[in-house]
C-alpha positions as CSV (number, residue, x, y, z in Angstrom):
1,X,7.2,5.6,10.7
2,X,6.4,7.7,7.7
3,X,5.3,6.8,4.5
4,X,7.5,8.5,1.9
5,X,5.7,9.8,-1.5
6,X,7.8,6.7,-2.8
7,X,6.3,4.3,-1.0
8,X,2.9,5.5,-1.4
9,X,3.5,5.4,-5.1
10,X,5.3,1.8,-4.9
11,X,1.7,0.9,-2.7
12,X,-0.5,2.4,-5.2
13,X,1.0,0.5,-7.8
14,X,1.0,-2.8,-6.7
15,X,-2.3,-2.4,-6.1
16,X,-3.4,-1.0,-9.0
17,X,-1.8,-4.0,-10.7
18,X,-3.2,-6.4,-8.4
19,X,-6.9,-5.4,-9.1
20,X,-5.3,-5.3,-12.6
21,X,-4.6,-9.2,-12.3
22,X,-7.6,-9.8,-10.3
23,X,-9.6,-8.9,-13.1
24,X,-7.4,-10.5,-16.1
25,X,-6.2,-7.2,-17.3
26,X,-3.0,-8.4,-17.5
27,X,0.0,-6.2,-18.9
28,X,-0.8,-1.9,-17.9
29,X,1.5,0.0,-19.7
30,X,3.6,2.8,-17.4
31,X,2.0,5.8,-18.6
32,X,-1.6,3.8,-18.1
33,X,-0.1,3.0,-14.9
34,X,1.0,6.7,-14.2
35,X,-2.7,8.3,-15.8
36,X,-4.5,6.3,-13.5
37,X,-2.9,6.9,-10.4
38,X,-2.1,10.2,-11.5
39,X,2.0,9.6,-10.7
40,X,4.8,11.4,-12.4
41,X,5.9,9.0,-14.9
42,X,9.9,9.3,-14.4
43,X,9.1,8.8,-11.3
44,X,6.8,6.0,-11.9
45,X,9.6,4.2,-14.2
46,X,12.2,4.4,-11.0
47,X,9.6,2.6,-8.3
48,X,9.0,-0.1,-11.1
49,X,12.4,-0.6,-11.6
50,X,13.4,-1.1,-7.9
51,X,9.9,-3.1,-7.5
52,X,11.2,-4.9,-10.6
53,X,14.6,-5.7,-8.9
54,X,13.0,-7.2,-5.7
55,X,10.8,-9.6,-7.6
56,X,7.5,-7.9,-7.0
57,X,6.9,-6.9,-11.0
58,X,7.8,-8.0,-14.4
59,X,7.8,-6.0,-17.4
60,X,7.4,-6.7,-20.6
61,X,8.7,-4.6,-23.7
62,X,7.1,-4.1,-27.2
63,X,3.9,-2.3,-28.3
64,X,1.7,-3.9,-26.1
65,X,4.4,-4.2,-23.0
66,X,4.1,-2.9,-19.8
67,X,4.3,-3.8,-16.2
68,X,2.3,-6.8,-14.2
69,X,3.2,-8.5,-10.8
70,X,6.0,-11.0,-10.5
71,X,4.3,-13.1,-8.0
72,X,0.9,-14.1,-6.6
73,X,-0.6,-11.3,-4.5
74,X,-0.5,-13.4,-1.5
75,X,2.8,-13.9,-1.0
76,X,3.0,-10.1,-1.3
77,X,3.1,-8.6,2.1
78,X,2.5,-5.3,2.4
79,X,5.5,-5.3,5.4
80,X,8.0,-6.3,3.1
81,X,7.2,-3.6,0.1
82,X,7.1,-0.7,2.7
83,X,10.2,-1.9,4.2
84,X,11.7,-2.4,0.7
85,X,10.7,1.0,-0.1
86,X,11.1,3.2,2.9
87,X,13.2,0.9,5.7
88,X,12.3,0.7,8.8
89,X,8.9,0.9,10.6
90,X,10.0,2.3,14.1
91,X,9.6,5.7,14.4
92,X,12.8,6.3,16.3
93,X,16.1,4.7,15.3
94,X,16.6,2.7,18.9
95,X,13.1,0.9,18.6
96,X,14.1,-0.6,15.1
97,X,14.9,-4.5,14.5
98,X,16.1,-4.0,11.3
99,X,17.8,-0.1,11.4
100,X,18.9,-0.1,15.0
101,X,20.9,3.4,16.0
102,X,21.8,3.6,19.3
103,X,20.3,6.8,20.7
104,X,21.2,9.6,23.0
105,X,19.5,8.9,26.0
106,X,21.6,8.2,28.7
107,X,19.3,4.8,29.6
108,X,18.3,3.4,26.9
109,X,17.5,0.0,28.1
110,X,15.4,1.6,31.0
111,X,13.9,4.4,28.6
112,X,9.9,4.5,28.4
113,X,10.2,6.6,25.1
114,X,12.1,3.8,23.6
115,X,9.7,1.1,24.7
116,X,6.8,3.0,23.6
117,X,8.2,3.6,20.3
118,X,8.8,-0.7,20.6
119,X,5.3,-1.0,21.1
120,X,4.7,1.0,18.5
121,X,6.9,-0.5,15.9
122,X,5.3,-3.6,17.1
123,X,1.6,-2.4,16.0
124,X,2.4,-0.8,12.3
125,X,4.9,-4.1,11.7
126,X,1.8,-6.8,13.1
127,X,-0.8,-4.8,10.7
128,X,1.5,-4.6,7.8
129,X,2.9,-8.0,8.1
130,X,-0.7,-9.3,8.3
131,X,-2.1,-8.2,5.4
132,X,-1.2,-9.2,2.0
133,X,-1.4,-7.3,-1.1
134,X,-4.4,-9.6,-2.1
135,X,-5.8,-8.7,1.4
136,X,-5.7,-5.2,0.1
137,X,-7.0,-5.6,-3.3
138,X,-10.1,-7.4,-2.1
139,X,-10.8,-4.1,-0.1
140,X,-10.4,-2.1,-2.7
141,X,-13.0,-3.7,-4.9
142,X,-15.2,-4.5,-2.5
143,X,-15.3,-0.7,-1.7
144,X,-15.5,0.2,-5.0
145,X,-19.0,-2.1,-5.8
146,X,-20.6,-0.5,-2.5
147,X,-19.9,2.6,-4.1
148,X,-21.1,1.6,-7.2
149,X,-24.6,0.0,-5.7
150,X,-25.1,3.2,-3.5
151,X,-24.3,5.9,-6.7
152,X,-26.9,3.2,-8.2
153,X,-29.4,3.8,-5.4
154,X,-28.9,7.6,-5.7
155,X,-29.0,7.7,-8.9
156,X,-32.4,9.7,-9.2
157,X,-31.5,11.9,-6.2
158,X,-29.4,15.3,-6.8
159,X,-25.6,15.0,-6.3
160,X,-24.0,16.3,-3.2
161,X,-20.3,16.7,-2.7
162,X,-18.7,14.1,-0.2
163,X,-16.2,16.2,2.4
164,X,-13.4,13.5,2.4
165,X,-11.7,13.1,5.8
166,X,-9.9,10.2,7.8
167,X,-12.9,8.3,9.6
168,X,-12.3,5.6,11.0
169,X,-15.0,3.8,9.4
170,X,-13.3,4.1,6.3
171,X,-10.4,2.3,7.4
172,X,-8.6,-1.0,5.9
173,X,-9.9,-2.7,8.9
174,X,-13.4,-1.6,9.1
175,X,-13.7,-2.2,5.4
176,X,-11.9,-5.9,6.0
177,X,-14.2,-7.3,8.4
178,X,-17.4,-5.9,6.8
179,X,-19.6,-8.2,5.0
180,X,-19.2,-8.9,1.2
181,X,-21.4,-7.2,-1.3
């Protein structure tokens, strides 16, 4: 599985509305929406329309319109958007339930790629079918107030520039199962 720039974008907007709700924003306009996130707006306009179309998002016209989710960010798992979005979740065609294509190997029900790429199908699809977009917005904030408390703490000491990269302590997990703030 890869997630497409689309389905990043689609991800990044749900929960950018979801904090939005969380905090009784309400209605973010598009190019709010696309500032923010820093998305192209056209581009912006056609996630929110097919996000619109599956029920995830409502919008609302007029001078103070917008976009806001559809439905309680519960019952929004994160599975279904990325499905919705980008299809399957197996990396190879003949380890999909949903977008089987029968493959090339001479085998295939015998084939160890195939039921590696089953297994791991089977791992992205029990993580993003676990977690909820509320799941993810909680994270989110909850990151964002540690950050907040420890530029609060630093405050008097000089800035130094963070080197981003992909640790795992920074992960959706990690963050999950860490005590609350």
């Amino acid at each position: 599985m890869k997630l497409t720039k689309r389905g990043e974008y689609a991800l990044r907007t749900l929960i950018r509305l979801g904090i939005a709700d969380r905090q009784g924003e309400g209605v973010i306009s598009v190019s709010t929406l696309a500032d923010q996130e820093r998305l192209p707006f056209k581009f912006l306009e056609a996630i929110l329309f097919e996000l619109r179309q599956a029920g995830y998002v409502e919008s609302l016209r007029g001078k103070h319109g917008g976009a806001r989710l559809a439905k309680p960010a519960k019952s929004i798992k994160m599975g279904d958007v990325v499905r919705l979005i980008d299809g399957k979740l197996a990396p190879i065609g003949c380890a999909s339930e949903t977008e089987y294509e029968k493959c090339s190997c001479p085998d295939e029900e015998h084939c160890g790629l195939r039921m590696l790429m089953i297994d791991v199908r089977n791992a992205i699809a029990n993580i993003l079918d676990r977690y909820t977009l509320d799941h993810v917005v909680e994270v989110t904030l909850r990151k964002q107030e540690q950050q907040a408390a420890a530029t609060r703490k630093t405050t008097a000491k000089k800035k130094t520039s963070k080197t981003l990269h992909a640790d795992p302590a920074d992960g959706f997990l990690a963050a999950l199962l860490s005590p609350a703030i």
